[in-house]
Every structure is written in C-alpha cells, then in structure tokens.
C-alpha positions as CSV (number, residue, x, y, z in Angstrom):
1,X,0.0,0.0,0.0
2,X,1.2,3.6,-0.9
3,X,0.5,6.2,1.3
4,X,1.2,9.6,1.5
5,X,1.3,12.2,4.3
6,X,0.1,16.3,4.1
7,X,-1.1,18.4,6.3
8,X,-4.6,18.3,7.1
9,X,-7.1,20.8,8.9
10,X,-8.4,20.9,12.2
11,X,-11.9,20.1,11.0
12,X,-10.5,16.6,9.2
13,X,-8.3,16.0,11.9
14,X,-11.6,15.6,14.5
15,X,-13.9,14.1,11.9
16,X,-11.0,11.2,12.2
17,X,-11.5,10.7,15.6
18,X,-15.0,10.6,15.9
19,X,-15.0,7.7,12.8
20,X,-15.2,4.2,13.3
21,X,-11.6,4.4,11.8
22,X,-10.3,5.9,14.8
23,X,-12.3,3.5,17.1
24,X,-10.2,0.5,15.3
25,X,-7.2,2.2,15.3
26,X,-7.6,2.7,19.1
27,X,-8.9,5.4,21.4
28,X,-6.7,8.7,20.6
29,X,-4.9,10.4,23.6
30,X,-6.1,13.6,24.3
31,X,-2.6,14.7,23.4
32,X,-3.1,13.9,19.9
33,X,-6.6,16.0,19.6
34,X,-5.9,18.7,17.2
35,X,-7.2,21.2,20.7
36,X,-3.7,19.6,22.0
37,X,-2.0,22.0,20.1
38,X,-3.9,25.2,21.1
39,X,-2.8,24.5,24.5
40,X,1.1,24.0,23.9
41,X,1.4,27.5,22.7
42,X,5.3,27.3,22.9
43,X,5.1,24.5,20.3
44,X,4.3,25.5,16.8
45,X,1.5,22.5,16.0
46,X,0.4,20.8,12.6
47,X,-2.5,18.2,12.1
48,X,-1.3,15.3,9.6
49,X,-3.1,12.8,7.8
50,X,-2.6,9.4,5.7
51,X,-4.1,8.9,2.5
52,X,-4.1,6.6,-0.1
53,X,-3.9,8.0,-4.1
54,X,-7.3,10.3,-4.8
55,X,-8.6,9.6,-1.4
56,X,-10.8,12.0,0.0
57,X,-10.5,10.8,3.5
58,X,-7.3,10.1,5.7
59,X,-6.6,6.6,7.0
60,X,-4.8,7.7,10.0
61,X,-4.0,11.2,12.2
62,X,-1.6,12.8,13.6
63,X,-0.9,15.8,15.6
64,X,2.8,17.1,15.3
65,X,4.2,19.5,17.7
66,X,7.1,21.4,16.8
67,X,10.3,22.6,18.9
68,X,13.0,25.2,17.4
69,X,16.6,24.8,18.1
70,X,17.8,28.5,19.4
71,X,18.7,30.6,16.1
72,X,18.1,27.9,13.5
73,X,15.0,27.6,11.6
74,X,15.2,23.4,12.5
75,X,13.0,21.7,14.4
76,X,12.2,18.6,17.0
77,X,9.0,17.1,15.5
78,X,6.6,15.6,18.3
79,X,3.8,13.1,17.9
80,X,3.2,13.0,22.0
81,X,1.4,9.2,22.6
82,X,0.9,9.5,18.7
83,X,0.7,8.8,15.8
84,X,-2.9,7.3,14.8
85,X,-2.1,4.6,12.7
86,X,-2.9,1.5,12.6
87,X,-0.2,0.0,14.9
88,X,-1.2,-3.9,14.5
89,X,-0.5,-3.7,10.9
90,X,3.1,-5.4,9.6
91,X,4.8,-3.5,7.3
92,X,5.1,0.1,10.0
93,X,7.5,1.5,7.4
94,X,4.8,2.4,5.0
95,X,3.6,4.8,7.6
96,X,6.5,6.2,9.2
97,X,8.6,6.4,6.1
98,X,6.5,8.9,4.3
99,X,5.8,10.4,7.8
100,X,9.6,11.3,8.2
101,X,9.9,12.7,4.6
102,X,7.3,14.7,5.3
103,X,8.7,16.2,8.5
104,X,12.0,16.3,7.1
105,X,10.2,19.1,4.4
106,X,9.0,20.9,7.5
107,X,12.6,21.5,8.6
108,X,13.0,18.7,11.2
109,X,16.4,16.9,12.6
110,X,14.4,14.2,14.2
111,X,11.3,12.8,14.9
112,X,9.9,11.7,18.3
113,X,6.8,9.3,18.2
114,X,4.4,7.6,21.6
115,X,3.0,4.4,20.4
116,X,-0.3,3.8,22.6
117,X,0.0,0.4,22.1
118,X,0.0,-1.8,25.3
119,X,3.1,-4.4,25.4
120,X,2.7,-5.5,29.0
121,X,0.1,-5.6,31.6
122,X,0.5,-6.5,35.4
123,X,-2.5,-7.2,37.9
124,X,-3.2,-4.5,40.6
125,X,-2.4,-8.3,42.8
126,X,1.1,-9.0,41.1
127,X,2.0,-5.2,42.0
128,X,0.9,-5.2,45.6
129,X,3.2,-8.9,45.9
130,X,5.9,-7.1,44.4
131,X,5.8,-4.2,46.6
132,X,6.0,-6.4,49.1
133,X,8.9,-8.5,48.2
134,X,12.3,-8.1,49.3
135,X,13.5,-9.4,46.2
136,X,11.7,-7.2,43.7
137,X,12.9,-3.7,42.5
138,X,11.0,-2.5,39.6
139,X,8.1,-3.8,38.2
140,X,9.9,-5.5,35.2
141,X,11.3,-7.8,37.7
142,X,7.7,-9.6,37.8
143,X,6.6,-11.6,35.3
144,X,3.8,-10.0,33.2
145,X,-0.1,-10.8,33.6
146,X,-0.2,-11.0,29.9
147,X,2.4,-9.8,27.2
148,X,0.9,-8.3,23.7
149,X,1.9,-9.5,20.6
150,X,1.1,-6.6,18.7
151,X,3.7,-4.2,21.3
152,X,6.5,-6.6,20.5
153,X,6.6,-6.4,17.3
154,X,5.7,-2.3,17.2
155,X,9.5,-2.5,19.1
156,X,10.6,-5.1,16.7
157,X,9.6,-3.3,13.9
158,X,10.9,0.3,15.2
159,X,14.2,-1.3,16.4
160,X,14.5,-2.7,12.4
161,X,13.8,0.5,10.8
162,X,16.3,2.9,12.8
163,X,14.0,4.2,15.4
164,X,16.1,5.0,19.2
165,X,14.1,3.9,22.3
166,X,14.3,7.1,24.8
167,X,14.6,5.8,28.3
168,X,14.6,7.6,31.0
169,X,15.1,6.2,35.0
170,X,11.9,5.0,36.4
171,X,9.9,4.7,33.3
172,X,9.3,8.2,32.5
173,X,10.6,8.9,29.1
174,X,11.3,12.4,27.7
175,X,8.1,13.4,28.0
176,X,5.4,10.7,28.6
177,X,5.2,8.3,31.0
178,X,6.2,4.7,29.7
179,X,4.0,3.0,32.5
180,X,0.5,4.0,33.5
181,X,-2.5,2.1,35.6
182,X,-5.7,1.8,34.2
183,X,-9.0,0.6,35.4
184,X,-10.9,-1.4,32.9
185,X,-14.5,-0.7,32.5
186,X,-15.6,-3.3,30.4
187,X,-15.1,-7.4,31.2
188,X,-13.4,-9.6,28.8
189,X,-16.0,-10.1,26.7
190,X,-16.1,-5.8,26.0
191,X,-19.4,-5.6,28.3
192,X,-19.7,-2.5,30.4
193,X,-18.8,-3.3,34.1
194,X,-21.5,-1.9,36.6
195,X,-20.2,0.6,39.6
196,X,-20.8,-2.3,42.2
197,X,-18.2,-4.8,39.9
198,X,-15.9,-1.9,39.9
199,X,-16.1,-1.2,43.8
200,X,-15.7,-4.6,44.6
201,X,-12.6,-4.7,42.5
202,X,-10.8,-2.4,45.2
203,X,-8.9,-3.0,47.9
204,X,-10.8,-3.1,51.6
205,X,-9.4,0.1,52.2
206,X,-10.1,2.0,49.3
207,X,-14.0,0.7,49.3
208,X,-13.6,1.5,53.5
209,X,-12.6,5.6,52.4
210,X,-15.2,5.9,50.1
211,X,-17.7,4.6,52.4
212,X,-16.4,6.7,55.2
213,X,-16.4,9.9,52.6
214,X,-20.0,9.2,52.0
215,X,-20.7,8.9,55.5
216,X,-19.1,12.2,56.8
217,X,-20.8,14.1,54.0
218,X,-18.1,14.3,51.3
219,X,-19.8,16.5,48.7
220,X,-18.3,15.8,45.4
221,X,-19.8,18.2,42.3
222,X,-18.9,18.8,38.7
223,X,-18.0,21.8,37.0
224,X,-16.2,23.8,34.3
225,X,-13.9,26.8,33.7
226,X,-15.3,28.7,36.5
227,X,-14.2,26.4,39.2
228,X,-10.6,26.8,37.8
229,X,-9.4,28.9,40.0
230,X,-10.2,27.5,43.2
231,X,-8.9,24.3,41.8
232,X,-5.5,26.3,41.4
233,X,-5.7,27.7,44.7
234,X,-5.8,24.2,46.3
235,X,-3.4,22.8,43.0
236,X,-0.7,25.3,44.8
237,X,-0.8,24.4,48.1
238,X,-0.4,20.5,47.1
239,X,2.4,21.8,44.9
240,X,4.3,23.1,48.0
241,X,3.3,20.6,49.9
242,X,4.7,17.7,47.5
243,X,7.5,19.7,46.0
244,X,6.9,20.1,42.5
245,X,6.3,23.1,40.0
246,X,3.7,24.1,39.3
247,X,1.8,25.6,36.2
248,X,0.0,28.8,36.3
249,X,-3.5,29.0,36.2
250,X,-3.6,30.5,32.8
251,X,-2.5,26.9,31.7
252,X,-5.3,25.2,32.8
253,X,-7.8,28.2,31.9
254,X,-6.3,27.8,27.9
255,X,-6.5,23.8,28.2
256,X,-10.1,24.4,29.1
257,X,-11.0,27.0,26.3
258,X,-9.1,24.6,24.0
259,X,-10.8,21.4,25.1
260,X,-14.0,22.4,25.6
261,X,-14.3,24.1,22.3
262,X,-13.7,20.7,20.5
263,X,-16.0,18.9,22.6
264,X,-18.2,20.3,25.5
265,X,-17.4,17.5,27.2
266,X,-13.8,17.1,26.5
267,X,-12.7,18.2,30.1
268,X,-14.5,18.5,33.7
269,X,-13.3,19.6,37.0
270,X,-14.5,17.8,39.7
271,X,-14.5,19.1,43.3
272,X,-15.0,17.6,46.7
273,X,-15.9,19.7,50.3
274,X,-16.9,18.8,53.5
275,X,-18.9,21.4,55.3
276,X,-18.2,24.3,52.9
277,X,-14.1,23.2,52.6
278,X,-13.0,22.1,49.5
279,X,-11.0,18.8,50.2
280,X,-9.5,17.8,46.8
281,X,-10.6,18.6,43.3
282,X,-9.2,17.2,40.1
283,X,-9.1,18.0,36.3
284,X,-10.6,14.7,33.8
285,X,-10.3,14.2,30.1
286,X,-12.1,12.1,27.5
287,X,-11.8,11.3,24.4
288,X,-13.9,8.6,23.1
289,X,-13.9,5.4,24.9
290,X,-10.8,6.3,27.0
291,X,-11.4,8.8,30.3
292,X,-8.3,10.1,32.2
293,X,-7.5,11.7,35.4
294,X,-5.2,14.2,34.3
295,X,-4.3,16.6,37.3
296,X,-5.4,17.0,40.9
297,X,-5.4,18.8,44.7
298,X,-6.1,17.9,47.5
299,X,-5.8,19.4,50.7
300,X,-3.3,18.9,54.4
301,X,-6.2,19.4,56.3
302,X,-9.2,16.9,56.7
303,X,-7.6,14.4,55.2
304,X,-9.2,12.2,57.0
305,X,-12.4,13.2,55.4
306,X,-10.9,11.0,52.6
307,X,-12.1,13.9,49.9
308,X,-9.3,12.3,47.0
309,X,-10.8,8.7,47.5
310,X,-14.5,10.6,47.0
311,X,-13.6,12.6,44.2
312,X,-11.6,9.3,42.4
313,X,-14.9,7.7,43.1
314,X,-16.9,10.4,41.4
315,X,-14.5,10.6,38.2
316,X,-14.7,6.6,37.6
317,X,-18.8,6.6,37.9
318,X,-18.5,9.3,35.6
319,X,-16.1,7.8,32.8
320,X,-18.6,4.6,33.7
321,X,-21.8,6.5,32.8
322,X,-19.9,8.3,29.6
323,X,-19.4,4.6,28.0
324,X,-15.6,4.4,28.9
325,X,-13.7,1.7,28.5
326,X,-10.9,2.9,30.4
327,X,-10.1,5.4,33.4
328,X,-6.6,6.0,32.9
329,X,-5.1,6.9,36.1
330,X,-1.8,8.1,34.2
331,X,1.8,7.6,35.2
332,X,3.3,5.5,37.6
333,X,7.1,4.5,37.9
334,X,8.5,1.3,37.6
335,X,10.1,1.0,41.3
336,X,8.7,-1.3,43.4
337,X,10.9,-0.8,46.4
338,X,8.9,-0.2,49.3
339,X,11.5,2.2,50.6
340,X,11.5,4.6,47.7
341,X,9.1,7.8,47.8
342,X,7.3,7.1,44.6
343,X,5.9,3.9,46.2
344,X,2.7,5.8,48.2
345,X,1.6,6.9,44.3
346,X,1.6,3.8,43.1
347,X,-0.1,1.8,45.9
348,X,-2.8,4.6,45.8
349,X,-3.5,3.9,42.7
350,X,-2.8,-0.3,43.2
351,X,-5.8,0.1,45.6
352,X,-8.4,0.5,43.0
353,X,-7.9,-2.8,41.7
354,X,-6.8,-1.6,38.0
355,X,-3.9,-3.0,36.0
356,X,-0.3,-1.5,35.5
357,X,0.3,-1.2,31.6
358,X,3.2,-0.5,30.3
359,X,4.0,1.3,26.6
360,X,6.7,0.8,23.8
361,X,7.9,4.6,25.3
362,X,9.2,7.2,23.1
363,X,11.1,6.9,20.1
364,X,13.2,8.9,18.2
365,X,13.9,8.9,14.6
366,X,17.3,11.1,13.6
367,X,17.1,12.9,10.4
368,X,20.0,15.1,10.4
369,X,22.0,13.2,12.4
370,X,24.5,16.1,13.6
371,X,21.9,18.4,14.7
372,X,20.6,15.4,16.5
373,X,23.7,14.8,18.0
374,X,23.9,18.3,19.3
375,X,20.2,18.2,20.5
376,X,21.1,14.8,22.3
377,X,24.3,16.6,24.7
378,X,22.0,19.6,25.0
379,X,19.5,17.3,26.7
380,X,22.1,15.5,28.6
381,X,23.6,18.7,30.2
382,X,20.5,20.1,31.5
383,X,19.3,16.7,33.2
C-alpha cells in the first residue's frame, strides 16, 4: 500500500476521531486532539493525515508539535502518545517512512513518536506482591499478567527500521510516562462493568474511604472553567506541599478553552468539600472510549475526610456512565521498592484494583544526524 502524508485541517483531523476508523485504530490520547495543540502555545503544531492516491478521506491522524533549536530555523517534531495509525499492521515502514519525509520538508532533525500500544500488563495483585517483596525492585522484575503481541513487534519493527528507544530512570521517558495504571471498565467479553463490579474490585481500604467519605458528607460536584481557579488555589498548596512546579492558572484556563471548544465534554473539573471546605478537586479528560484523570489537589487538612478517594470515586462513575472503557489513572514509575518515595503513588493507585500497563515509550527517529547529535548533549547537560 502507498501512502502519502500532508497536512490536514483541524476540522478533518476531528472528523477522524470521531469515525469508526479511529475507534479500530484505538482510542486517541487527548494529546493527539488537534485542541492539544492550542494548548502548547510554545510548540508550533500541525495536524497530519494518511491517504491513499485520490482519497478524499485520511486513513490515520496525527498531531505534530514542533520545537526550534535556538537561532536555526530546525526543528524537533513531536507526535506525544501518537501517531494514529494502525499500529497492528506489519509492514510500519509504510507509515512512518512517508511520515519522516514529510517532516523532514518541515525542517526537522528528528522525529519523536508515543505508540499507545499496550506491550505489558500487570495485575493490581502481582503489584501489591511485588511491593511487598524483598527481592523485587521495579516492576519488570515480575513476570507479566499478559504480554501483547502486537507491542512486541511495534519495538521489533521500530528497532529494524532505525528508530532510538528514549529511556529515561523509572519509566518516564522524555516526555510521557512509559507505565501508566488503568481501570478497565468493560469485562473480557467488552461488556460494560456496573459501579458495584468496579467497587468490589478495590482494595478493603479503598471501598472503606469511600464509604467513610459518604458517611461524613463528602460532597463531590462537577464543574467547568469557573471552578478553575479555586482548583488552582488548592493545585498550589499541594504543589508546596509535595514539591513540584507548578503551572499557572492561565495553563489550565487555555486547556479548558481549547478542550472544551472541541467537545463540550472534553474536560470537567471535579470538586469535593466537607462542610463548605474544599478537600480535593481534580481536572478529567475524555476522548472517546478512553477517560483520564489528568491533574489534581487535595488538601493537608481533613484528610481524614478522605475527599481524594470521593472525588476518584466520582471521576470513575462518571467515565462509567460516559461509555468508557478505560479510566486511565496516568503515570506510575516502575520501582517497586517499598522504601523509595514514589511507592505511596503507586499503591494509591494499586488500591483500585486496576492493571499496571506498560507502553513501547518514546522513540526517536534522527534525520539530520549532527543536529541530533547536538540536540542529544544539549539534553544531557541540562538533566
């Protein structure tokens, strides 16, 4: 099959993901809606497409965010948890090759791709053993729940036709996280799972804080934009708390706008209080059959009220009710050593009785290979 790759609008770009193409290809990430680029304002973005010869209609999507090297009109080219294609398929080369040749008439020194293709899976079981093993470290040091077929041979392939694996320590890769926990929402058989199968999935303790959050009068709501900035307030103080950066309110104000303008139910900010106090509050996405948790708060004080376990609750029933097939609970690390700080995360998230996936990662395609080079030592000198 010959294909071809140009650019393609907005407008084509979303059809895409709301055909029953899309829906075989995969659900999208959110980070490859063409909205995504809207909201990384210091990337210059560009929706792609596939075709065949005199097709109308594009076979796959892609949404490519570009990077400037300081004074030179070159460029990092970012797919972030993308391309679209079809990754099953043998034969990748016939959609990453014209894919590169395109980019490389943008101006791009390299490529950077996300396959969203599941190699490995672990049981929320098989991570709680390991956490509590002397002998395991990382999660790779357990043997899978199930291995896919199809995300061995997207890293054979990509291995065969020049692509570099970018690894980072504990999973996360330059940008995306390699491992992530999901919640499936449908049985084996693809039928929607009810709230009670999904509750009784949990851990005793996670199904005990819920309970208790219901009890003490938890009040968890939904909203929009205009419960942004109370979000933020709360955002900060868990910021300082935790120690990480955080991003300004204007971020999340021009993720909504973006978002929401797609699809009016693209993004919702969900917000838990007890007695008037606002407890925890997160931000979810959908697209499709595929719901995330994308950021959240939560406050010091009442934590007893259990207002993160309440608002989690909320956010699943939601994605549930929405026709999800997946609450993506987003990036874990791959330690397993009870002793390191990442561990509390990832038994948090163990506890709702999900599944640890784990992705090909990020790979990166050189096209001019001494810019590359250069980009490469950049990268290493500010880590």
């Amino acid at each position: 099959m010959s294909l071809t790759v140009r650019p393609i609008s907005a407008a084509e770009h979303l059809a895409f993901l709301r055909s029953d193409e899309a829906a075989s290809s995969g659900s999208a990430s959110f980070l490859q809606t063409p909205a995504w680029g809207q909201v990384k304002t210091e990337w210059r973005s560009e929706s792609i497409g596939w075709f065949t010869a005199n097709a109308a209609e594009p076979l796959g999507v892609g949404l490519v965010l570009y990077r400037q090297i300081p004074r030179l009109k070159r460029y990092l080219a970012y797919l972030p948890e993308g391309p679209l294609i079809p990754w099953g398929e043998e034969g990748l080369a016939n959609w990453l090759d014209p894919m590169a040749e395109h980019l490389r008439g943008r101006g791009a020194f390299g490529v950077r791709i996300g396959p969203a293709v599941a190699t490995r899976r672990w049981s929320a079981a098989q991570v709680k053993e390991g956490i509590a093993s002397p002998e395991v470290r990382r999660l790779t040091d357990v043997p899978p729940l199930t291995r896919s077929r199809e995300g061995a041979n997207v890293v054979s392939q990509l291995t065969e036709l020049g692509w570099r694996p970018q690894l980072a320590e504990g999973g996360f890769a330059a940008g995306q996280p390699q491992y992530n926990f999901w919640i499936p929402l449908v049985d084996d058989q693809g039928e929607p799972r009810t709230e009670e199968q999904v509750l009784a999935g949990m851990n005793q303790l996670w199904r005990r804080n819920v309970r208790k959050a219901e009890r003490v009068g938890v009040e968890v709501t939904v909203g929009g934009r205009a419960d942004l900035a109370e979000f933020h307030r709360l955002y900060l103080h868990t910021a300082e708390r935790d120690h990480f950066t955080p991003r300004p309110l204007g971020y999340f104000e021009t993720m909504h706008d973006a978002l929401s303008a797609e699809e009016p139910d693209r993004i919702t900010v969900f917000s838990a209080r007890h007695e008037g106090d606002l407890v925890a509050a997160t931000i979810a996405i959908r697209v499709g059959g595929h719901a995330w948790y994308s950021y959240g708060a939560s406050s010091t004080e009442k934590r007893e009220v259990r207002g993160s376990n309440a608002v989690q609750w909320a956010m699943i029933r939601a994605a549930l009710a929405a026709g999800a097939r997946v609450y993506d609970l987003r990036g874990i690390t791959d330690t397993l050593d009870a002793e390191d700080p990442h561990v509390g995360l990832i038994q948090f998230k163990v506890g709702t009785g999900g599944e640890a996936v784990e992705y090909p990662g990020e790979w990166d395609l050189p096209l001019n290979k001494l810019l590359y080079r250069g980009f490469e030592l950049y990268l290493k000198r500010r880590r």
